[in-house]
N, C-alpha and C positions, 0 to 999 in steps of 0.2 A: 299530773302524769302526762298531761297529753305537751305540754312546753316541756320536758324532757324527750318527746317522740319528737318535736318539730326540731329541739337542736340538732338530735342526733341524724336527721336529715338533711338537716343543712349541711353537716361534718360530713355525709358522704359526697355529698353536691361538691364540696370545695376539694375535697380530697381526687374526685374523677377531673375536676379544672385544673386543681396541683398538677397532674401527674403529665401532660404534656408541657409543661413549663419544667419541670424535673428531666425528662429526658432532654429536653431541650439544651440544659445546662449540662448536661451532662454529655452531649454533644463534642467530641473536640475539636479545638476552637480553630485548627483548618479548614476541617469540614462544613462547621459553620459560617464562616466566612466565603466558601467558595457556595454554598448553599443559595448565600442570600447575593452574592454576585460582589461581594467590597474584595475587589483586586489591591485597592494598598496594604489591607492587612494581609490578603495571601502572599504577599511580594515579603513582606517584613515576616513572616514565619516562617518562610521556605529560604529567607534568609538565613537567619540565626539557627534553622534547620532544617538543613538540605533531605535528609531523609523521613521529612515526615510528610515528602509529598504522596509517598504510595501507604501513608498508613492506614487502618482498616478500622472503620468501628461498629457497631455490635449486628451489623446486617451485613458486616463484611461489604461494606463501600470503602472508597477512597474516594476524597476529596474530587479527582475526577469523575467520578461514578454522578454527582450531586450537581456540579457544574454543569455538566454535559443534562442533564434532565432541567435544570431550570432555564438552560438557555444562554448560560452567560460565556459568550463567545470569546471574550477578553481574557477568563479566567480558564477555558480550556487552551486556549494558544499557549496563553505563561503556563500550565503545569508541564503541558507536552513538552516544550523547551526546556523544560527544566525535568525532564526524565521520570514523566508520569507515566509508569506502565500503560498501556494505550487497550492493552489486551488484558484486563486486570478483570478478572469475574467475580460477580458480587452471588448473590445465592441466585439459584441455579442456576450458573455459570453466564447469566448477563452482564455483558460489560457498557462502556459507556458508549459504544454506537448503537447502544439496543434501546437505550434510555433516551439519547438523543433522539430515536427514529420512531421512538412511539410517542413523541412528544413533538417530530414535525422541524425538530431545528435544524434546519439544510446547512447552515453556516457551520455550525456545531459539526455537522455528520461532515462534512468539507474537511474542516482542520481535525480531527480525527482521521479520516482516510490519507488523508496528508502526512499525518504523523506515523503512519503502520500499521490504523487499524482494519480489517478485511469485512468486505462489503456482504462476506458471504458468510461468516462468524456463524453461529447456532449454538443457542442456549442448549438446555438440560429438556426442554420440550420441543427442540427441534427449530424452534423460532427462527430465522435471519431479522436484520434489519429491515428486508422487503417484506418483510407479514407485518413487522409493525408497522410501516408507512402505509400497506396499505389496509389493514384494521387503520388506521387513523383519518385514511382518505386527503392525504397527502401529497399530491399529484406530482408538483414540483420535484421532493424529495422522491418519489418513484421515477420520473424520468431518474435523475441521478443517480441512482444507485444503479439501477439496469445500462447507462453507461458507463459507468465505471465497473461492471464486468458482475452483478450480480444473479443469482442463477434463479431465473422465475418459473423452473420446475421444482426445486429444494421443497421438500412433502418436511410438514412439521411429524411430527407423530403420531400424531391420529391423519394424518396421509394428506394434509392439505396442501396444496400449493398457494401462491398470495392469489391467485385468480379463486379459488376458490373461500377466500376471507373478504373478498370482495362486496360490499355490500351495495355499491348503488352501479349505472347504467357507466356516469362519468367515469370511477375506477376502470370497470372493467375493459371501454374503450382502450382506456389509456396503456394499460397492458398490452390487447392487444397489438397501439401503433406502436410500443415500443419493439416487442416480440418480433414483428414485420420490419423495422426499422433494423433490427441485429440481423435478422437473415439477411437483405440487402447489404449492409454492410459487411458480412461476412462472405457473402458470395462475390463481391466487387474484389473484397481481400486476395481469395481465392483465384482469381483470374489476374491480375496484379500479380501473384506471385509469379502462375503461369509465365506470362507475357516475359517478364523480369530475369527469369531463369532462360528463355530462350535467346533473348538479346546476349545473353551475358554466354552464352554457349557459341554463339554465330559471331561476337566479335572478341572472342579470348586468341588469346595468341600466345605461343609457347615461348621457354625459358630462353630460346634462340632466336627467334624473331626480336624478342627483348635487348637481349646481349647485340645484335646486328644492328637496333638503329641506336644503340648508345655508342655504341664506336660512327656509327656516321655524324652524329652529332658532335662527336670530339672531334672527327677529320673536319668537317666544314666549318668547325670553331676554329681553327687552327690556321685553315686555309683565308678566311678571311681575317685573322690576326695578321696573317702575312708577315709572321716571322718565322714561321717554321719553315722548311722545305723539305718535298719529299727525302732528300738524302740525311737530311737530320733527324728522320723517323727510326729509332732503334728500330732493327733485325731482329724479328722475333723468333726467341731461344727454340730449340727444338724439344717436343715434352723428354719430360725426365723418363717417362714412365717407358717410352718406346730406346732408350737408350739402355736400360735397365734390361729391356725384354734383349735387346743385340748382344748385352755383357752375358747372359745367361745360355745364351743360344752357344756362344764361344765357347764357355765353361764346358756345356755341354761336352761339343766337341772336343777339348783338350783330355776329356775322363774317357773320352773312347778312343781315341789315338794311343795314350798310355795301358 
């Protein structure tokens, strides 16, 4: 009896070890290939089939969705070029700037933001790519993302901002200098435009100042061509429009005579 209990625990041992090798095979074999980072086989599948770069499998990933988390910076350049939805949401509506940023790959979150995808994105719980960089303590990737225009008040759900997911002294510095760094640059902005708009008010000049030094510029062409002379300057026609107003004035007059 009891070597009938030990087989039949082994058979679940091997069946719980099966069953990641089962999914695994059952993987499709874009996904896995972009998974494990081999760019010749992605190249030759997205070859022979162009649409299977946004296809989905049973977590509702796409082959970018895998790439971008593992890190393989070769193999999200090729999907993007090759029309990897960029903005493609896996379950609860994470996409692949979410996977690259809570896994830290700056290069990754680079050529994504490069290809379309928005720094400011939020999942199904509120998330940005700046809660994961900074749950992951990420500094690098947090400078970047807060230059590239990400918003470090965005409240996940339960009301956080990334300062508030902050767990050590280093993060939350680095928030701050960035935070300080956007006001300064934005108040430089601000006055810059100022300045810009007044120059540009003080040295405008109207449709006829315009029209006046292009005709100087055609007589003093012309003058130091030194073939023209003033008598070879056509006479200029008298407007139509003040000839029209005389023909009508007459008219006038000839209905009131009659």
């Amino acid at each position: 009896m009891g070597k009938p209990r030990g087989g039949g625990g082994g058979g679940r041992g091997r069946g719980r070890g099966n069953r990641g090798e089962q999914q695994k095979s059952s993987e499709p074999e874009l996904h896995a290939a972009a998974r494990v980072g081999d760019l010749q086989k992605v190249e030759s599948i997205c070859s022979s089939n162009p649409l299977a770069v946004n296809t989905r499998d049973r977590h509702s990933r796409t082959p970018l969705h895998l790439a971008a988390w593992a890190g393989h910076t070769d193999v999200v350049h090729y999907l993007c070029k090759n029309k990897a939805d960029v903005g493609a949401a896996a379950i609860d509506d994470t996409g692949a700037i979410h996977f690259a940023s809570q896994k830290g790959h700056l290069d990754v979150v680079r050529v994504l933001h490069v290809a379309g995808a928005s720094v400011k994105a939020a999942n199904r719980k509120g998330l940005t790519p700046l809660h994961f960089a900074v749950q992951g303590s990420h500094l690098e990737l947090i400078k970047y993302l807060v230059r590239k225009g990400a918003d470090l008040k965005a409240k996940n759900k339960g009301g956080q901002t990334p300062m508030h997911l902050a767990e050590s002294d280093e993060v939350r510095d680095t928030l701050k200098e960035c935070e300080q760094l956007r006001t300064e640059n934005e108040s430089k902005s601000t006055l810059g435009s100022k300045t810009s708009n007044n120059d540009n008010v003080s040295e405008s000049k109207s449709p006829l100042d315009e029209k006046e030094k292009e005709g100087e510029i055609e007589a003093n062409g012309k003058r130091k061509g030194g073939e023209a002379s003033e008598s070879s300057i056509p006479e200029q026609k008298k407007p139509k429009i003040s000839l029209q107003h005389l023909m009508s004035e007459n008219d006038v007059k000839d209905e009131e005579e009659e």
